[in-house]
C-alpha positions in Angstrom: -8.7 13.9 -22.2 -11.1 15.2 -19.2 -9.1 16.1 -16.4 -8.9 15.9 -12.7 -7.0 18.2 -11.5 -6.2 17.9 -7.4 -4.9 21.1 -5.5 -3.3 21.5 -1.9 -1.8 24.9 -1.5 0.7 23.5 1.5 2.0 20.3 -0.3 5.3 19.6 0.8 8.2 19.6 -1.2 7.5 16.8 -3.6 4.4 15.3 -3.0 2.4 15.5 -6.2 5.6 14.6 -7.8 6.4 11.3 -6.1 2.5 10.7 -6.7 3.0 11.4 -10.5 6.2 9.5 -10.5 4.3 6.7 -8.7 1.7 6.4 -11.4 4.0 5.9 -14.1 6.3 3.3 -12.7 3.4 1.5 -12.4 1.9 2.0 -15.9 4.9 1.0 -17.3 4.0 -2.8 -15.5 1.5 -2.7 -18.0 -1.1 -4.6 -15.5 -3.4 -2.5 -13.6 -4.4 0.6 -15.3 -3.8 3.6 -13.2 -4.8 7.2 -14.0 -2.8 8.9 -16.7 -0.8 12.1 -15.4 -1.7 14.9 -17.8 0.5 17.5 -15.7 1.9 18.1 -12.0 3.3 21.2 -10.3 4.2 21.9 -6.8 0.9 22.6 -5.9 -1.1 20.3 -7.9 -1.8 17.3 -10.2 -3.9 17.0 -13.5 -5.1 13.2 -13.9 -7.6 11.8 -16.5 -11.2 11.7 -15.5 -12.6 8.5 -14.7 -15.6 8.0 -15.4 -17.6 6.1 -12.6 -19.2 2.7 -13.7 -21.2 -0.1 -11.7 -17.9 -3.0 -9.9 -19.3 -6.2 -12.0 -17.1 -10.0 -11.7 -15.7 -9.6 -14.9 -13.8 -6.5 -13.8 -13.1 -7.9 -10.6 -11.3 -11.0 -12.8 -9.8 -8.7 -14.8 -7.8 -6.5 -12.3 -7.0 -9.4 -9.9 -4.9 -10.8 -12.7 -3.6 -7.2 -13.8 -2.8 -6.7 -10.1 -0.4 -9.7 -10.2 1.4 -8.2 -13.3 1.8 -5.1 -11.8 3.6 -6.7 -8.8 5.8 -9.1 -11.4 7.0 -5.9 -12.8 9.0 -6.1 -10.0 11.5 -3.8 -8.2 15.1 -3.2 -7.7 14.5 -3.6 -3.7 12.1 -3.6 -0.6 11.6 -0.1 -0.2 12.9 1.2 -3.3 11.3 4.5 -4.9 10.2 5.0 -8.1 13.0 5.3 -10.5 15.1 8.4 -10.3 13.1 9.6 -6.5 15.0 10.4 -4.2 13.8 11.0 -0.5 10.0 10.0 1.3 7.5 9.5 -0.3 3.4 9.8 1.2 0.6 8.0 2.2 -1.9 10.2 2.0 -0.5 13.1 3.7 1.5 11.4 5.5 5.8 11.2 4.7 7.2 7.1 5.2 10.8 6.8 3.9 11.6 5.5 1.1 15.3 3.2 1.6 16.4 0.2 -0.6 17.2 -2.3 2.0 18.6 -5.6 1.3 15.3 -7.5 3.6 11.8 -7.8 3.0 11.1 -7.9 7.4 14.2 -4.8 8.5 12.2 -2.9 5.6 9.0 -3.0 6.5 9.3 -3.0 10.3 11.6 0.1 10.2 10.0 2.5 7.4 6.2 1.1 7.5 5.5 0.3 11.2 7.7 1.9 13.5 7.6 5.3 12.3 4.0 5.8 12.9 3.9 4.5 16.4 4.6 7.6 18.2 2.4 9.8 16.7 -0.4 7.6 17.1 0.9 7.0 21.0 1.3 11.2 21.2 -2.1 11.9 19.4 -3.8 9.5 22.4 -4.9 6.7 20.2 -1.9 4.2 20.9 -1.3 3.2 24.6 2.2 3.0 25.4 1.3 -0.8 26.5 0.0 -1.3 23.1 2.9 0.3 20.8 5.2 -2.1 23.2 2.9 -4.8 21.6 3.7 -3.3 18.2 7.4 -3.6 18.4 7.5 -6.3 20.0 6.1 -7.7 16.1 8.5 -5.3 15.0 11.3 -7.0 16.5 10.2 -10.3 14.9 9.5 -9.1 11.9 12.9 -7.3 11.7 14.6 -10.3 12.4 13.3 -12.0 9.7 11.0 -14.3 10.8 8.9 -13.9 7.7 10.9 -13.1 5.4 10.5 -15.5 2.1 11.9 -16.2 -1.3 9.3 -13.6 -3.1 11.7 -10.8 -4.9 10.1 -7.3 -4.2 7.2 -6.6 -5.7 6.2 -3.5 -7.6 3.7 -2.3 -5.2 0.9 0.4 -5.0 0.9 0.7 -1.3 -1.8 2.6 -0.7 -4.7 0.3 -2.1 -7.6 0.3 0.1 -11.0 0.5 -1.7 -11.5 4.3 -1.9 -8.4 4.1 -4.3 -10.0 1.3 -6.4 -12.0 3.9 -9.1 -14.7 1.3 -10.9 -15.2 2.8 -14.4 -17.2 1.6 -17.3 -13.8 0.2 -18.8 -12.9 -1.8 -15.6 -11.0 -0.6 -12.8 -8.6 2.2 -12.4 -6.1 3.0 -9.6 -5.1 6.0 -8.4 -3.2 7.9 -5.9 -0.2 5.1 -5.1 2.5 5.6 -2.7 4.1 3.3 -5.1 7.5 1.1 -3.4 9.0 -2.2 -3.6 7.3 -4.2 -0.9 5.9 -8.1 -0.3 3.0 -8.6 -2.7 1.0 -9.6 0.3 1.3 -6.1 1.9 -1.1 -4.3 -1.3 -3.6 -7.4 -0.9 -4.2 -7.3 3.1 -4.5 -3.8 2.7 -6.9 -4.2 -0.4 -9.1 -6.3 2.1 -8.9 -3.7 5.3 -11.8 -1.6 4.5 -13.5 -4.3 2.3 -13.9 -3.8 -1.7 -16.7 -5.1 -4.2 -16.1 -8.9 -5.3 -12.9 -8.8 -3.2 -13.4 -12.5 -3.1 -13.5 -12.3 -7.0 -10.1 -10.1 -7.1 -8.5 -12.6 -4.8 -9.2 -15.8 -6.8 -7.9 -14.2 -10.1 -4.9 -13.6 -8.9 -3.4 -16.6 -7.5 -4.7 -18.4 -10.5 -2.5 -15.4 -12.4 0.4 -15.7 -10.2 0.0 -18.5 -7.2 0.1 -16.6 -3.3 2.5 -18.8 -1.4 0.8 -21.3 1.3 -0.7 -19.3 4.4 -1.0 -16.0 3.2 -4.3 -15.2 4.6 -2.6 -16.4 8.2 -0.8 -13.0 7.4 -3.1 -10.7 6.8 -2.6 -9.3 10.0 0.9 -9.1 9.6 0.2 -6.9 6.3 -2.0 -4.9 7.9 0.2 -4.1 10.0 1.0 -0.9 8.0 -2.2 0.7 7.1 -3.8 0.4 10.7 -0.5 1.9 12.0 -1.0 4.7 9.6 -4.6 4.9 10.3 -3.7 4.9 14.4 -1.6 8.2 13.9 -4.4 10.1 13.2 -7.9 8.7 13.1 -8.6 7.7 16.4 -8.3 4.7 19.2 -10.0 2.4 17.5 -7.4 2.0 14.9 -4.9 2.0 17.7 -6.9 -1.3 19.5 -7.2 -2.3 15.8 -3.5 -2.2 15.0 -2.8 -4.0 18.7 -4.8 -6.8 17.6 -3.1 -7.3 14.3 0.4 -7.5 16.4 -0.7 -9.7 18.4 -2.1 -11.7 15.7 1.8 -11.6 14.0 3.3 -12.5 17.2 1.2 -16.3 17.4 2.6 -16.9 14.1 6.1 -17.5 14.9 
């Protein structure tokens, strides 16, 4: 097997493991194919090579419906780790915890939102006014506003396009920051930076697994995570970005 091997030489304690533990607990869903681990050490992680291939509609099809038996896999609650991980886990470079709580909303408003906000408001990119926006949709969120009957999902969490590999095989995911979240959360963030046949993706999987009426009313609300992430450390517009989508969640209720 060709490998790809990635290397940072001040990786905090853990963080190509919980990626390499990610990537298995979502093989074993046995839905999207994710890169195979070949090796991981404190410093590093060897994955398969993918080789790159032209996004057609029939691997769009294919992965939207693999996507929605990855999620069915399932998990033993909102923000649950991988099996056996203990502590954070990371979003790029970023740390978010990583807590089994009981709640879909007190999970996601506490460990996906809220920690990000002051960073983004101390790195200039977040007015205070605007992160008072922010948890003001915190607060509602927390308190359950949208919390449903869906059981967690086994979620990627960090599936924007750039972590959507298009191979000559179909599509292949990589670098997860794999937790039990709402299904919703991986598709609005799928849709933030915009990915080939998205439309395509989309379609397969609610014929796969029906999406529950008025989820693309919640985009915003899903997005909620990835701009606030995105707003700690890659400028104001993310910040005016991430405003909008609160405001967006607060005329929902």
């Amino acid at each position: 097997m060709e490998q790809h091997v990635k290397t940072r030489s001040d990786a905090p304690a853990g963080f190509f493991a919980v990626e390499a533990a990610g990537l298995r607990w979502l093989a074993e869903a046995r839905g999207a194919r994710v890169a195979r681990v070949a090796g991981v050490a404190d410093d590093r992680i060897a994955l398969e090579r993918v080789p790159e291939g032209p996004p057609t509609e029939a691997a769009a099809d294919a992965f939207g419906a693999a996507l929605a038996a990855t999620h069915a896999a399932g998990a033993d609650a909102f923000g649950s780790p991988p099996p056996r991980w203990r502590g954070d886990i990371f979003i790029g470079r970023r740390s978010q915890p990583a807590r089994p709580t009981a709640t879909w909303g007190s999970f996601y408003a506490a460990q996906r939102v809220e920690p990000f906000l002051p960073i983004a408001v101390a790195a200039g990119n977040l007015p205070a006014s605007g992160a008072e926006v922010v948890r003001r949709a915190c607060a509602v969120i927390a308190d359950g506003s949208f919390d449903d009957d869906e059981p967690p999902a086994r979620l990627h969490g960090y599936l924007w396009a750039g972590n959507v590999l298009w191979s000559h095989d179909g599509v292949v995911l990589i670098d997860p920051a794999a937790h039990g979240g709402h299904r919703e959360t991986d598709l609005a963030m799928l849709a933030l930076f915009g990915c080939p046949f998205l439309e395509r993706i989309l379609a397969a999987y609610d014929r796969a697994r029906p999406l529950q009426e008025g989820w693309r009313d919640r985009v915003p609300l899903h997005q909620l995570h990835p701009l606030a992430v995105h707003a700690a450390g890659h400028g104001p517009s993310y910040g005016r970005a991430l405003v909008s989508a609160a405001e967006q969640t607060l005329a929902l209720v």
